[in-house]
Backbone as JSON Lines, residues from 0, in Angstrom:
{"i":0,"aa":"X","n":[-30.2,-30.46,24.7],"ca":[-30.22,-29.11,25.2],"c":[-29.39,-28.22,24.3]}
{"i":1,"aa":"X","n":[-29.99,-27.19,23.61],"ca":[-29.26,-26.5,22.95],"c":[-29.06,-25.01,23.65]}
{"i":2,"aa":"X","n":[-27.92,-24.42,23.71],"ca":[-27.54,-23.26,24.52],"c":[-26.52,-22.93,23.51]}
{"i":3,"aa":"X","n":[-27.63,-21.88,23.33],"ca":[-26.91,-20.32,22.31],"c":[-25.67,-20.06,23.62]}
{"i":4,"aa":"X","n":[-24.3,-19.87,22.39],"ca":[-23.56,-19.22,23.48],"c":[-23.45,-18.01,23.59]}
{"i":5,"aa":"X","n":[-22.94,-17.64,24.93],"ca":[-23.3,-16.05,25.21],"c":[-22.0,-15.33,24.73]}
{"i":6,"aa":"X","n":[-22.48,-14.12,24.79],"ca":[-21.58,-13.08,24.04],"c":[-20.55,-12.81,25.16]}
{"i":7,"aa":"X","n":[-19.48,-12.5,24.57],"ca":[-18.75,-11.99,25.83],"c":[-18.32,-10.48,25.46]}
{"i":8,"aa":"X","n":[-18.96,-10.32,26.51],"ca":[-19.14,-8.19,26.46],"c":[-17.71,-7.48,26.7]}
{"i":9,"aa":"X","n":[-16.85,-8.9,27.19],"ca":[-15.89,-7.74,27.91],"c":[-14.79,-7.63,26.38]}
{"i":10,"aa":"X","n":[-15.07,-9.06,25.54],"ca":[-13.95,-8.86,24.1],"c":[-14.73,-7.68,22.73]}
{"i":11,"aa":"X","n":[-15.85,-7.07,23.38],"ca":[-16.63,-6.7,21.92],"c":[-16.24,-4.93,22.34]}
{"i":12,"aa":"X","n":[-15.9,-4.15,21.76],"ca":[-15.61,-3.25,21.65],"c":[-16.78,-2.09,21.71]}
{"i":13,"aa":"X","n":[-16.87,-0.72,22.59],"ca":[-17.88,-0.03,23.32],"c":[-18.17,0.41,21.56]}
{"i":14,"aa":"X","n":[-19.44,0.74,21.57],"ca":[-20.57,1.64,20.81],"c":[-20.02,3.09,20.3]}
{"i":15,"aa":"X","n":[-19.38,4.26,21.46],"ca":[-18.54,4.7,21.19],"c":[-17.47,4.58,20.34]}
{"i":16,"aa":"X","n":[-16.57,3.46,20.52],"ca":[-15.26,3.99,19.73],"c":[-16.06,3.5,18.37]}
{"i":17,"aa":"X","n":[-16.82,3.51,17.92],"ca":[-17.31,3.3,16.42],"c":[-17.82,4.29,15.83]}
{"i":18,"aa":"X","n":[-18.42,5.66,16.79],"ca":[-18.61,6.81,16.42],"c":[-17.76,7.44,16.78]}
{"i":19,"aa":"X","n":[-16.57,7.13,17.33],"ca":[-15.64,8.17,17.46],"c":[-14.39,7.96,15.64]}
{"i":20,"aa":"X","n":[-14.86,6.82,15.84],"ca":[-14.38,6.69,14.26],"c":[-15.13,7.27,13.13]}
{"i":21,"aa":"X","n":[-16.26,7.46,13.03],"ca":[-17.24,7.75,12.31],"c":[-16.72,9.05,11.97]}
{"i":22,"aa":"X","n":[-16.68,9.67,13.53],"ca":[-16.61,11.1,13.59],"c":[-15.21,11.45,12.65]}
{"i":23,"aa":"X","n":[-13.82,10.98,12.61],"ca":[-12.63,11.4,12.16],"c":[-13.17,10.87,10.8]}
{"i":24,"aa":"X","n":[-13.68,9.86,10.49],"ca":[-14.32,9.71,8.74],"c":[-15.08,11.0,7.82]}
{"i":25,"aa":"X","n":[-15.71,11.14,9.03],"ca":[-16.66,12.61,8.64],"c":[-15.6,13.71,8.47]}
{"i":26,"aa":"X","n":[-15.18,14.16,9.18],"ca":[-13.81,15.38,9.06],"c":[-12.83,14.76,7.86]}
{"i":27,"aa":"X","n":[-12.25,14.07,7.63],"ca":[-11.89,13.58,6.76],"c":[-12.22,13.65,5.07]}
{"i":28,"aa":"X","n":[-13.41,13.41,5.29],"ca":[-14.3,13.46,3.89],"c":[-14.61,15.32,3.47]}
{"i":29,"aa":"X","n":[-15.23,15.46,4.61],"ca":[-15.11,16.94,4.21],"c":[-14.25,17.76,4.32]}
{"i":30,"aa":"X","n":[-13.14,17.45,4.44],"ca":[-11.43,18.13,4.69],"c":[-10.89,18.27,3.2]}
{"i":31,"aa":"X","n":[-11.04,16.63,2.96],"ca":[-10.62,16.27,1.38],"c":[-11.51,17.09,0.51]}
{"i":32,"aa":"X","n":[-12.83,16.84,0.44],"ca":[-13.35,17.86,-0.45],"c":[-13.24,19.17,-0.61]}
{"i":33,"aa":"X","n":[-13.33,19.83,0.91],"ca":[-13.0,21.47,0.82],"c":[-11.95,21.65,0.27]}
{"i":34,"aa":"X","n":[-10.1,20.61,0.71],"ca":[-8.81,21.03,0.02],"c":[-9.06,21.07,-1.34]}
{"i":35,"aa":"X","n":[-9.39,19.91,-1.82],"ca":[-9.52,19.72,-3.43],"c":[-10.09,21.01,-4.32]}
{"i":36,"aa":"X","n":[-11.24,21.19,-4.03],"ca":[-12.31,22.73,-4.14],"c":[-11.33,23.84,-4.42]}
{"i":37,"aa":"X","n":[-10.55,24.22,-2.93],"ca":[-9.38,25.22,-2.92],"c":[-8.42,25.34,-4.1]}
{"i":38,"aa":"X","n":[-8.13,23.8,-4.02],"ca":[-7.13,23.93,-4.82],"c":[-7.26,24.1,-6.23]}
{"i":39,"aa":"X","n":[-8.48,23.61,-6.72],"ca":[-8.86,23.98,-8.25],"c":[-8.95,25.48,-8.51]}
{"i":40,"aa":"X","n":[-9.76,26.04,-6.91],"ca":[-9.81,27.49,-6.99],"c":[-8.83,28.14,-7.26]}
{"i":41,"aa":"X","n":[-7.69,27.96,-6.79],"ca":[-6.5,28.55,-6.9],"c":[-6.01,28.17,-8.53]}
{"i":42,"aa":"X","n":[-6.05,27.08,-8.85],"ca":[-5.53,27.0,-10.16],"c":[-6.47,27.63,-11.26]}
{"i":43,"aa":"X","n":[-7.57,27.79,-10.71],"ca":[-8.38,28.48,-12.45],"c":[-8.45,29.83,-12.1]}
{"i":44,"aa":"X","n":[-7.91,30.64,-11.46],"ca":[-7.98,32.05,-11.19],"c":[-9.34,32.83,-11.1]}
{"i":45,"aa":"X","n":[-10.3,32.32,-10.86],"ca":[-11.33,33.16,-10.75],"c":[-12.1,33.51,-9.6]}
{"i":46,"aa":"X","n":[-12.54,34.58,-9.89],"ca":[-12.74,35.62,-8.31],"c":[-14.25,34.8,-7.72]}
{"i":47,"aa":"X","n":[-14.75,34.59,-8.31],"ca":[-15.8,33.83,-7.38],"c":[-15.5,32.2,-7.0]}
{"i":48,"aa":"X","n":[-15.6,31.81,-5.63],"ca":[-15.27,30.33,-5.55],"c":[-15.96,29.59,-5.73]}
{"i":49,"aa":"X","n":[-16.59,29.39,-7.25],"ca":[-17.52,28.12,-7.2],"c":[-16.77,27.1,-7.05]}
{"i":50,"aa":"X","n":[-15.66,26.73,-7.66],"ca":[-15.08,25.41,-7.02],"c":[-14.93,25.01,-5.69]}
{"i":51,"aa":"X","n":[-14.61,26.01,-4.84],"ca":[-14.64,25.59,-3.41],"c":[-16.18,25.07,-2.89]}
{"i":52,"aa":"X","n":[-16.55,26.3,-3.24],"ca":[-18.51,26.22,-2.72],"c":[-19.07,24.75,-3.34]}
{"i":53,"aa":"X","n":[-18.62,24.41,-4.49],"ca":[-18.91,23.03,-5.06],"c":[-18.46,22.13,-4.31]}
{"i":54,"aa":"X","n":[-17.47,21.68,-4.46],"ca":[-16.65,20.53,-3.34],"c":[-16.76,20.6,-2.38]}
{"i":55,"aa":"X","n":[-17.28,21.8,-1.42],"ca":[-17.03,22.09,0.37],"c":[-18.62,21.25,0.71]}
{"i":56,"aa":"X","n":[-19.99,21.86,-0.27],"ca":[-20.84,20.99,-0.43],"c":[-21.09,19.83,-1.04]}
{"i":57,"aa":"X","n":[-20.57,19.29,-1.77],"ca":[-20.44,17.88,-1.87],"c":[-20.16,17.2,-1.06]}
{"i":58,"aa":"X","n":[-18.81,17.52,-0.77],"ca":[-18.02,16.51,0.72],"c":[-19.17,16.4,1.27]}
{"i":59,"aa":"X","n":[-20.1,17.02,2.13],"ca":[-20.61,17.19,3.08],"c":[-21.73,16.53,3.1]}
{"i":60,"aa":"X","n":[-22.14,16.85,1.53],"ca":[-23.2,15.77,1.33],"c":[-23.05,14.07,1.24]}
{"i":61,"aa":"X","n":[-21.58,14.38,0.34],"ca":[-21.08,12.67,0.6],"c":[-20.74,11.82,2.27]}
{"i":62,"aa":"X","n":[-20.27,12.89,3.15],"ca":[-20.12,12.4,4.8],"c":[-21.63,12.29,5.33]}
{"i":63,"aa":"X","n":[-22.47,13.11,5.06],"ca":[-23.66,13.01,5.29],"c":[-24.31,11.54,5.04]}
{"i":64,"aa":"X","n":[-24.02,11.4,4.0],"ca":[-24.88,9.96,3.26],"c":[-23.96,8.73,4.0]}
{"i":65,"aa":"X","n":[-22.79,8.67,4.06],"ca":[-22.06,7.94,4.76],"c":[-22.9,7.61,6.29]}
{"i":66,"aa":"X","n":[-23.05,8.9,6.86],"ca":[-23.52,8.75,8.54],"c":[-24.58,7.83,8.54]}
{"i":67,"aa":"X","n":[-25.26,8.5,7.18],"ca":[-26.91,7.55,7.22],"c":[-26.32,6.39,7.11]}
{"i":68,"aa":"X","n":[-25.83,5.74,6.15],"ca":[-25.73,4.75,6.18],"c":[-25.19,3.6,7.26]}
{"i":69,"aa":"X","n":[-24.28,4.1,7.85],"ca":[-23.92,3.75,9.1],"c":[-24.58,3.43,10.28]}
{"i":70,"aa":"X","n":[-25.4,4.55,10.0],"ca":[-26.32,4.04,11.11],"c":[-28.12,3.58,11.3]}
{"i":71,"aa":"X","n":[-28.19,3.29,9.9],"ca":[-29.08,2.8,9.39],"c":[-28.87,1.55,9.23]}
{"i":72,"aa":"X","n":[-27.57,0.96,9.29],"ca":[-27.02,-0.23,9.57],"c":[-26.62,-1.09,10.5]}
{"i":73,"aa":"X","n":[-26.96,-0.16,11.62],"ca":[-26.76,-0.22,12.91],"c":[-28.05,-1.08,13.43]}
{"i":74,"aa":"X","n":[-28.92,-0.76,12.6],"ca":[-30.47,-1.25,13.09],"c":[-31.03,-2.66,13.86]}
């Protein structure tokens, strides 16, 4: 007799706190990119912010690709 053993639900950790982590990863990623952006802005003196506008969209795209992946992994 072979018997798969069963999972025990009460040691495996809710679905939630894995997107609640997700979620502070995401803020995170695009926090770091927007500061970074700023801060180049500020150091090259110029009146239009492409550095910010660069990095604020990147981050975002990089947290973005992160989510997918996450939960494309989830599958």
């Amino acid at each position: 007799m072979n018997q798969e053993p069963k999972e025990n639900k009460s040691k495996s950790t809710p679905v939630y706190v894995k997107y609640i982590g997700l979620s502070f990863q995401l803020f995170g990623v695009i926090g770091a990119g927007t500061w970074l952006g700023w801060w180049l802005q500020q150091k090259s003196d110029m009146k239009f912010p492409v550095w910010l506008l660069l990095f604020c969209f990147l981050s975002i795209g990089i947290a973005f690709y992160q989510l997918w992946l996450s939960i494309r992994s989830d599958r």
